[in-house]
SESE-6146 format. One record per residue (C-alpha): x, y, z. Coordinates in nm, 4 decimals. Example, Ala and Ser with C-alpha at 12.3 -4.5 7.8 and 13.67 -1.06 7.14 Angstrom:
BEGIN
{east 1.2300 north -0.4500 up 0.7800}
{east 1.3670 north -0.1060 up 0.7140}
END
This chain:
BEGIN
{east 0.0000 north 0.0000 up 0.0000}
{east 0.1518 north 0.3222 up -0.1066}
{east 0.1289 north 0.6373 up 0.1433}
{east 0.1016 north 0.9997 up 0.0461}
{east 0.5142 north 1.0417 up 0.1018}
{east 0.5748 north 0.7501 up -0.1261}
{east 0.3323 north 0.9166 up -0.3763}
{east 0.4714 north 1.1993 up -0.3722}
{east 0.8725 north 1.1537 up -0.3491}
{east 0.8412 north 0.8805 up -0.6249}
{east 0.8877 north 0.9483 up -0.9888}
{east 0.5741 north 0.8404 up -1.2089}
{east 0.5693 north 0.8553 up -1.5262}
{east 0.7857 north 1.2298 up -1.6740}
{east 0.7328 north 1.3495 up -1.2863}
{east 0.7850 north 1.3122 up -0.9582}
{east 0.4352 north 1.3278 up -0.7302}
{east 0.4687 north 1.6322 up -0.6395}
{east 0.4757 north 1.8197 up -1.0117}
{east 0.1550 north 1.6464 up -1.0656}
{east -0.0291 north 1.7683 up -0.7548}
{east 0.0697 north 2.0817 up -0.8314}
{east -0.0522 north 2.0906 up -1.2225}
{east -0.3792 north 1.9291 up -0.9927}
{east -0.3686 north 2.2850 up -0.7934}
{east -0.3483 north 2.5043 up -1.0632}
{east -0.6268 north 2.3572 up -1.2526}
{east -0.8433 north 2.3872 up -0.9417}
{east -0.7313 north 2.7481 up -0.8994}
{east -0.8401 north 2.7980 up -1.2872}
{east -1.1744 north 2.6601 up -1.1803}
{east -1.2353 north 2.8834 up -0.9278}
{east -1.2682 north 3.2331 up -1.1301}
{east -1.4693 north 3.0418 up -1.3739}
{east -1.6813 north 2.9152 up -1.1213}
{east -1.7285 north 3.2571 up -1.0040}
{east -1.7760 north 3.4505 up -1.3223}
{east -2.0744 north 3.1749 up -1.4106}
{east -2.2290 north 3.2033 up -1.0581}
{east -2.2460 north 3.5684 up -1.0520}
{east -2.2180 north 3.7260 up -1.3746}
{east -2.4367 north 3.4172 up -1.5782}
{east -2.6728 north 3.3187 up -1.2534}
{east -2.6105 north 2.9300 up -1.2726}
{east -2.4928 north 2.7181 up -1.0623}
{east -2.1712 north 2.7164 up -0.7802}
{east -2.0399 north 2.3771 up -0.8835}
{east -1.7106 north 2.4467 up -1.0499}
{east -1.6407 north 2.7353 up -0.7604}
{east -1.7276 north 2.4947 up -0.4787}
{east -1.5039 north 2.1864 up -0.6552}
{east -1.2430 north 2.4206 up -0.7039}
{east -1.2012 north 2.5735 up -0.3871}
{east -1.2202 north 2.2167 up -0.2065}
{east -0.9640 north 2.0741 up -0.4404}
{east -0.7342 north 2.3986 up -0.3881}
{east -0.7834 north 2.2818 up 0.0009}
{east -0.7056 north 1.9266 up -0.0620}
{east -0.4249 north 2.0138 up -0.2984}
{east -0.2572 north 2.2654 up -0.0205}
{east -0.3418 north 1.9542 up 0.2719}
{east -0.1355 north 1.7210 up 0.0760}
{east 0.1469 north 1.9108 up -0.0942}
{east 0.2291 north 2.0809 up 0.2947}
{east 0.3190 north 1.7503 up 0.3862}
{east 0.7455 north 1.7609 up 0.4307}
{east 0.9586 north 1.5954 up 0.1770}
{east 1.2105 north 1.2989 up 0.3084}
{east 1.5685 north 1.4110 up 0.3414}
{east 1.8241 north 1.1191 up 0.2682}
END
């Protein structure tokens, strides 16, 4: 069973864990104005602001874990 240090120290694929959680946070943070501009501006409905701020949360609980010094 792989933990969230293992995931994100290893290398997958081009990238370590890490790069991809943060390409995950930067989406999220792109969903958020969106979100915002349809919500307010268009009168529909909050889902793309409310995933995208909990993803920016989840993204920020993960990456502020410490990395492993060898």
């Amino acid at each position: 069973m792989m933990n969230i240090h293992d995931f994100l120290d290893q290398k997958h694929g081009l990238c370590t864990g890490r790069v991809y959680m943060l390409i995950a946070l930067f989406l999220f943070n792109a969903l958020i104005p969106i979100g915002a501009v349809m919500t307010y501006l268009y009168s529909m409905t909050a889902a793309l602001l409310i995933i995208g701020v909990i993803g920016t949360v989840a993204c920020w609980a993960i990456l502020s874990t410490p990395t492993k010094v060898q």
